[in-house]
C-alpha positions as a Markdown table, in Angstrom:
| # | Residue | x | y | z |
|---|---|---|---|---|
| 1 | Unk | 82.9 | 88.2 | 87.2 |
| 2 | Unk | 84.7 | 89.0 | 90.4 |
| 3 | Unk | 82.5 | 87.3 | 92.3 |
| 4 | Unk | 83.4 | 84.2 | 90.1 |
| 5 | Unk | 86.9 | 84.5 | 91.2 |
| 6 | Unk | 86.4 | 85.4 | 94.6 |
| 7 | Unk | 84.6 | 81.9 | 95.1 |
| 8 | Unk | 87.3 | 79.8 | 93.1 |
| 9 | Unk | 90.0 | 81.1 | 94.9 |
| 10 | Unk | 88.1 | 81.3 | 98.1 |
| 11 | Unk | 88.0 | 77.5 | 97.9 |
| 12 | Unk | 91.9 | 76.3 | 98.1 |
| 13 | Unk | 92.6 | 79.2 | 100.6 |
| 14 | Unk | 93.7 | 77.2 | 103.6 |
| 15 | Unk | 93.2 | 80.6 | 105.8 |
| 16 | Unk | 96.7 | 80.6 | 107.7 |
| 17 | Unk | 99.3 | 83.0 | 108.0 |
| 18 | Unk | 102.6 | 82.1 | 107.6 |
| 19 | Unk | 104.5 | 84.7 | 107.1 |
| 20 | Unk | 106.1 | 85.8 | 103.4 |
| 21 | Unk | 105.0 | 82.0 | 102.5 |
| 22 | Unk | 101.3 | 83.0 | 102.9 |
| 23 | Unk | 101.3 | 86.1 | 100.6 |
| 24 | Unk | 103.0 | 84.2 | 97.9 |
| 25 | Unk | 100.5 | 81.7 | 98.1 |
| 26 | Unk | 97.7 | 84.3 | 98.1 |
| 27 | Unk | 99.4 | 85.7 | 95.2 |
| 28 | Unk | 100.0 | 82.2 | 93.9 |
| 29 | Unk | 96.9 | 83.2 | 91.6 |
| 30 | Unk | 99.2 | 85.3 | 89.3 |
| 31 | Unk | 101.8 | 84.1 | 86.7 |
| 32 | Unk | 105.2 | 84.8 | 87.3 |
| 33 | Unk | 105.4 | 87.7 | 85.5 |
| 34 | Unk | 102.4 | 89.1 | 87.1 |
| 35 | Unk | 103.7 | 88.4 | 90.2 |
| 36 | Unk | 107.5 | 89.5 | 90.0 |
| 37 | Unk | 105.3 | 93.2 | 88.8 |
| 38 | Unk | 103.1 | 93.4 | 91.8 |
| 39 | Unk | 105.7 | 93.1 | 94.2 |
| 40 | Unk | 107.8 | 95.7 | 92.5 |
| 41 | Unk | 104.5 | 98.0 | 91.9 |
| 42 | Unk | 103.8 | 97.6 | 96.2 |
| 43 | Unk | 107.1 | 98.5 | 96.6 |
| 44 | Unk | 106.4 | 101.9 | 95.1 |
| 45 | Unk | 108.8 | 101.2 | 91.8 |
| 46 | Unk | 106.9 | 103.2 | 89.0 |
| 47 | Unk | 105.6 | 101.3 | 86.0 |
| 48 | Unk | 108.2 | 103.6 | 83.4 |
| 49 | Unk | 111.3 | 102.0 | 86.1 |
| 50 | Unk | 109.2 | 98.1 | 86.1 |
| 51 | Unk | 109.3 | 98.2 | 82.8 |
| 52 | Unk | 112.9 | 99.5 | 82.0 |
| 53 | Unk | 114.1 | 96.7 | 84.4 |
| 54 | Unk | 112.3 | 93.6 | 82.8 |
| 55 | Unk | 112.7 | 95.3 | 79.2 |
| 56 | Unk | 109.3 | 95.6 | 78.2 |
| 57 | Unk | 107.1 | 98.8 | 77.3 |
| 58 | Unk | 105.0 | 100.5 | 80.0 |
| 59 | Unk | 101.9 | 99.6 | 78.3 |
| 60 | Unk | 102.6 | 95.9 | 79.1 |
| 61 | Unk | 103.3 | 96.3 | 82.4 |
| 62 | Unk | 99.8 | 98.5 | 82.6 |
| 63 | Unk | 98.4 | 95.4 | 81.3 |
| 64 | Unk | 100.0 | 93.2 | 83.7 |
| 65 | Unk | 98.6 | 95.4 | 86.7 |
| 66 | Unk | 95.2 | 95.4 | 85.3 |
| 67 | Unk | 95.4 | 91.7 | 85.3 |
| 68 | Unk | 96.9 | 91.4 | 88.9 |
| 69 | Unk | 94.1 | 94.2 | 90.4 |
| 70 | Unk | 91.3 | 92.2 | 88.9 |
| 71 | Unk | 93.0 | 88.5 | 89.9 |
| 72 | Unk | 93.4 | 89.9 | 93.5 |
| 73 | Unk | 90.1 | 92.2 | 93.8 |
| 74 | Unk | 92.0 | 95.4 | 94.5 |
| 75 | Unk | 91.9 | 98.8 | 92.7 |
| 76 | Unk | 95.4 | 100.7 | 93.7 |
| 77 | Unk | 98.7 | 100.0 | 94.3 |
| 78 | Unk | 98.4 | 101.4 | 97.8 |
| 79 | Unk | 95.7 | 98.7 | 98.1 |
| 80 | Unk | 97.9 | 96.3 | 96.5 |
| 81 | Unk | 100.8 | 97.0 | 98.9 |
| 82 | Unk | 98.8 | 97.1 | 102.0 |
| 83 | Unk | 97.6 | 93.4 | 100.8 |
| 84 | Unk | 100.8 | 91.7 | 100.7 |
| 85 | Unk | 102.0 | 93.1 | 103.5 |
| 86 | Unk | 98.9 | 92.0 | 105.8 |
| 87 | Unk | 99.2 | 88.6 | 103.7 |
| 88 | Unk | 103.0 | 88.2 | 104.6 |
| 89 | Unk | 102.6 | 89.4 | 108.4 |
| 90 | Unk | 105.7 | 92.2 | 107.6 |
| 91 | Unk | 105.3 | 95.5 | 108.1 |
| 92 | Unk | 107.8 | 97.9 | 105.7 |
């Protein structure tokens, strides 16, 4: 299945790096929700605080993380901080 994905999204990558433009495209994958809660989960905010600021229940925004490591092939939030940061060229 990830290997599915991989290839899809492999195929409108244009491969450049421009900046904070660049990781939102890459993360361009992800619904807005998805993505408002991976940027706030690489920032180190803890799901009980993500979820407490967009008024929903932890569980959801578990789910929303399983969604985003699966759409974006990583398995931790330290991976899925060091991504955007090597997508947007920044370094925090």
């Amino acid at each position: 299945m990830r290997f599915i994905h991989r290839s899809r999204r492999g195929t409108g990558s244009t491969g450049t790096a421009e900046g904070n433009d660049s990781a939102d495209e890459y993360l361009g994958a992800l619904t807005f929700r998805e993505r408002s809660i991976a940027k706030m989960a690489a920032a180190g905010t803890s799901n009980k605080a993500i979820a407490a600021e967009l008024n929903i229940s932890v569980r959801t925004v578990e789910g929303h993380l399983y969604q985003v490591y699966s759409k974006l092939h990583v398995g931790s939030r330290r991976e899925l901080a060091k991504m955007i940061t090597d997508k947007s060229g920044a370094h925090k």
